[in-house]
N, C-alpha and C positions, 0 to 999 in steps of 0.2 A: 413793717406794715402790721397793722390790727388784725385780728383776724375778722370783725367784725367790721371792716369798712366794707363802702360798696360800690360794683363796678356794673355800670351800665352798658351790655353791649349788643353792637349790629349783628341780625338774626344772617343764621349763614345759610344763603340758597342755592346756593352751587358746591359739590362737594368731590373732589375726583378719587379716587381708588386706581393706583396705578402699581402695577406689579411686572416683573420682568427687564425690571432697569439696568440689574445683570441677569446674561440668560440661563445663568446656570443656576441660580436660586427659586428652586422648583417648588414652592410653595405658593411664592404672590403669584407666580407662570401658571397654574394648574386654580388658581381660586380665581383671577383675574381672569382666565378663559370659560371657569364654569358663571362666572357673573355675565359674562360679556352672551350668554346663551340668552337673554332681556338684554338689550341692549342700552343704555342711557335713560333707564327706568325713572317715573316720576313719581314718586312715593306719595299720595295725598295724606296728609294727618290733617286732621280738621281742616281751616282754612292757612296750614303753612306746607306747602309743596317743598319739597328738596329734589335737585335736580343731580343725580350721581351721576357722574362721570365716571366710565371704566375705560381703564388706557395700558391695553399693551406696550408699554414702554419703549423699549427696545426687539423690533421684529425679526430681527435678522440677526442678532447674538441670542436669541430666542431658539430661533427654526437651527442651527447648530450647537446650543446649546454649551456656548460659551460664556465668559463674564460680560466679554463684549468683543466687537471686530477688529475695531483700531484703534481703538483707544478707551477711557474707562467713560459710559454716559452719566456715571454721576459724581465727575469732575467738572463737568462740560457749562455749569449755570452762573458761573461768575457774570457779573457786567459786562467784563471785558471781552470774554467768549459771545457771550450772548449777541452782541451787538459791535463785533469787529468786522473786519472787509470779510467778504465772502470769495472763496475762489472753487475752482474745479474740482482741483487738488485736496479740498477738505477732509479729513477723514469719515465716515458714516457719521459716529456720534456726536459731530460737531455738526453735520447738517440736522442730524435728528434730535437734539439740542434745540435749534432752532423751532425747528419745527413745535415742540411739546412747549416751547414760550409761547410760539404763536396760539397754539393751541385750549393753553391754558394760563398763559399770561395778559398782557407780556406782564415779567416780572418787574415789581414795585410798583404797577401800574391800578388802577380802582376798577380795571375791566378783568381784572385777575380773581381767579375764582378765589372763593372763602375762605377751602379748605383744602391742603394735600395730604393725602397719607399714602405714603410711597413703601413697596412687601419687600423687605428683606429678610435673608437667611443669615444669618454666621456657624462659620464651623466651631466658636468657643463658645462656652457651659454658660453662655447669659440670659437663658431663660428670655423672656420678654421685655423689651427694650423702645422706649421711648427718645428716641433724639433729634434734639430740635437747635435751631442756633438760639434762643432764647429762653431765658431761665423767668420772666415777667409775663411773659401769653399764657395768661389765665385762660382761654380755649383751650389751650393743650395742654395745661394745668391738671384744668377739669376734668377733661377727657381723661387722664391719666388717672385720675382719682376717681373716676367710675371704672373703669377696667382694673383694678387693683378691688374695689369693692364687689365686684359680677365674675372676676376670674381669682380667685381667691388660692387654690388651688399652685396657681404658677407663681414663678420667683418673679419680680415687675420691678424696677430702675428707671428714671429718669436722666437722660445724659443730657446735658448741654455743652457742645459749641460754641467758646467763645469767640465768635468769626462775626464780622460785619456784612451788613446785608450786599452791599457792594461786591464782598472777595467769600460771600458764602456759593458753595460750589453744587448745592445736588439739588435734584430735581426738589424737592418737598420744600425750597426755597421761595419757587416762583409764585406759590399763592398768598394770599394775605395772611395766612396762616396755615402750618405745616409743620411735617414731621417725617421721619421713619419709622416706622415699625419693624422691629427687628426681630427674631425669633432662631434661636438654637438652644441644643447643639442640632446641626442638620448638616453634611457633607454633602458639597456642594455634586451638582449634576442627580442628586438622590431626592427622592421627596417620603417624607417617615408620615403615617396617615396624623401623630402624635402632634408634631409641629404644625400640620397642612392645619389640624381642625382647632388648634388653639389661636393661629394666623385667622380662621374664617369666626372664631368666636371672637374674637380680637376687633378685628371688622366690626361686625354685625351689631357690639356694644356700642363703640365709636358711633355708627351711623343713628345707633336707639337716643344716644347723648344729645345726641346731630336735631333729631328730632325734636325732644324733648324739650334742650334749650328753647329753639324755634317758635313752639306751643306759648311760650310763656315759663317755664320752671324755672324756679328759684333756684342754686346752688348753694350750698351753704361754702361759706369759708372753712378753711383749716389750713394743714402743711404737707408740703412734699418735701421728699430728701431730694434733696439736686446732686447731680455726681458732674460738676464740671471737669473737662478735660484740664489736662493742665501741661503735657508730653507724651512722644511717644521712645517708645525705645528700641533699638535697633539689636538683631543677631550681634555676639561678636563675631570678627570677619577677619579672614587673608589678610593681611599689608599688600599681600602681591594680586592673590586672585579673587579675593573679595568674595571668596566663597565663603560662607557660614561654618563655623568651628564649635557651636555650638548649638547645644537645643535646649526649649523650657526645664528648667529643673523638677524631674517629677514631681517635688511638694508643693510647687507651684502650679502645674497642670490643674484646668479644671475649677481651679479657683477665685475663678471672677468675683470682683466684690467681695473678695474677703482680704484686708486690712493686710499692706504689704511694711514691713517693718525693714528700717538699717538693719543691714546684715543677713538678714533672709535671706534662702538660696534662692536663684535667680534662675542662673543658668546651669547646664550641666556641659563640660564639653566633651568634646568624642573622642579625648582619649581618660576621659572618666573626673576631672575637675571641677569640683563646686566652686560656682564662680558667684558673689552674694552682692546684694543689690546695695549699692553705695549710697542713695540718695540721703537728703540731710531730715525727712520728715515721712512719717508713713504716710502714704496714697491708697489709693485703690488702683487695683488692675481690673480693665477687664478689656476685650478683643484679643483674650491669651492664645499666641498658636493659632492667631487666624489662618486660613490657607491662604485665601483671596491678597494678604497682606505683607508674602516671602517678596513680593516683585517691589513693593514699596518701602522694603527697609523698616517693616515693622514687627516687632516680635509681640509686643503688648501696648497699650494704652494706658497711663495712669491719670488719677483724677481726686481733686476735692469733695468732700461730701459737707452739704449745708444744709440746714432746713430752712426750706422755703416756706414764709407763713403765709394764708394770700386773705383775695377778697372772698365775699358774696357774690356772687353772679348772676345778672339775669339779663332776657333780652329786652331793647332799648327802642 
């Protein structure tokens, strides 16, 4: 792409802020409660209204303060989930699943709001984190590239998801356009005031962009770095007990986004073993030593990094 081509797009009047999708990530919990004090606010800028939507996500892995009750709610957005039999028996976050399609879907549908941006924490060193299943939505393009300009200050990446809209799984799926907002280091069940107010400056740029666009503003083209996923990788483990024998190699801790090389130490194991990372091309890590991530057999993320060159942008 040029960077000087141009992309004409629909003005976005519905916008949700959803926080609390896990409940122990106390940042979107505690920014999503202090918005939710105005409730479904209508912001007037000249003659373009934006209609923000604030959604306690998940209320009840919320009010205990866990990731979630019975299952993860932002696994729960597939197709297949969204729109299979319903029984009794479902778990909480496959009815509340439901529910946040209906609410702000349904998904893939033209009644589906604008825009999501769904508040997450992680416990690795990734600074601010944009991820989206698409590497092409110049909306979330943009948006990226105004927060990167307005918070200058914070480390900022772009991930994409190469998952299809059908077998994409999280909430920030269901609207016409979406993302997560991700923000650490923060331990989970803790809220750091550091992370809360660069999550609520993070917001508040978003929604000014939101605006903006809307008015008429022009964007100018340029590039983003995309850091597509590409694997994850797993502790090594017991043959017998499947218990983890290892943990991050300290030169590796902490080191999200920085350029992991053949042979690098990886791992270190517990009874003192540098165990070095085999792959056939350097990647990127980053979700290094998540915590949320020991139950899913993940120790880190690796990924591509591209530049994205894009359009101009305005509304249509």
């Amino acid at each position: 792409m040029e960077v000087d081509e141009v992309m004409c797009l629909p003005r976005l009047p519905r916008v949700a802020v959803c926080g609390g999708t896990h409940g122990n990530e106390l940042s979107g919990v505690y920014l999503v409660r202090e918005m939710l004090k105005v409730e479904k606010k209508v912001v007037e800028e000249e003659e373009e209204p934006v209609l923000v939507m604030i959604v306690l996500s998940n209320p009840r892995a919320t009010q205990q303060c866990h990731r979630y009750v019975d299952t993860d709610l932002n696994r729960c957005f597939t197709h297949a989930t969204l729109n299979g039999p319903m029984s009794d028996t479902d778990p909480y976050e496959i009815v509340r699943s439901r529910e946040l399609n209906t609410l702000l879907g349904p998904k893939g549908s033209r009644q589906a709001v604008d825009l999501v941006c769904d508040l997450h924490n992680t416990t690795a060193n990734m600074g601010m984190c944009l991820i989206t299943y698409s590497d092409c939505d110049w909306i979330c393009l943009h948006i990226f590239r105004h927060l990167q300009k307005e918070i200058p200050d914070i480390p900022m990446r772009f991930i994409h998801f190469d998952v299809s809209n059908k077998e994409s799984y999280s909430l920030d799926s269901v609207g016409k356009h979406g993302f997560a907002m991700e923000i650490g280091p923060q331990p989970h069940g803790v809220v750091r005031s550091n992370i809360y107010t660069a999550m609520k400056g993070g917001v508040q740029h978003m929604l000014d962009w939101v605006r903006l666009f809307n008015s008429g503003t022009m964007f100018k083209g340029g590039f983003v770095d995309v850091f597509t996923m590409v694997k994850h990788i797993d502790y090594p483990r017991d043959s017998v007990t499947h218990n983890i024998t290892a943990a991050i190699h300290p030169h590796l801790q902490d080191r999200d986004f920085c350029l992991l090389h053949p042979e690098d130490p990886l791992f270190q194991t517990f009874s003192g073993e540098t165990l070095r990372y085999k792959g056939k091309e350097p990647l990127y890590p980053f979700f290094i030593n998540e915590c949320a991530y020991y139950e899913k057999g993940i120790a880190l993320s690796l990924a591509r990094k591209r530049r994205v060159m894009g359009f101009l942008v305005f509304k249509g």
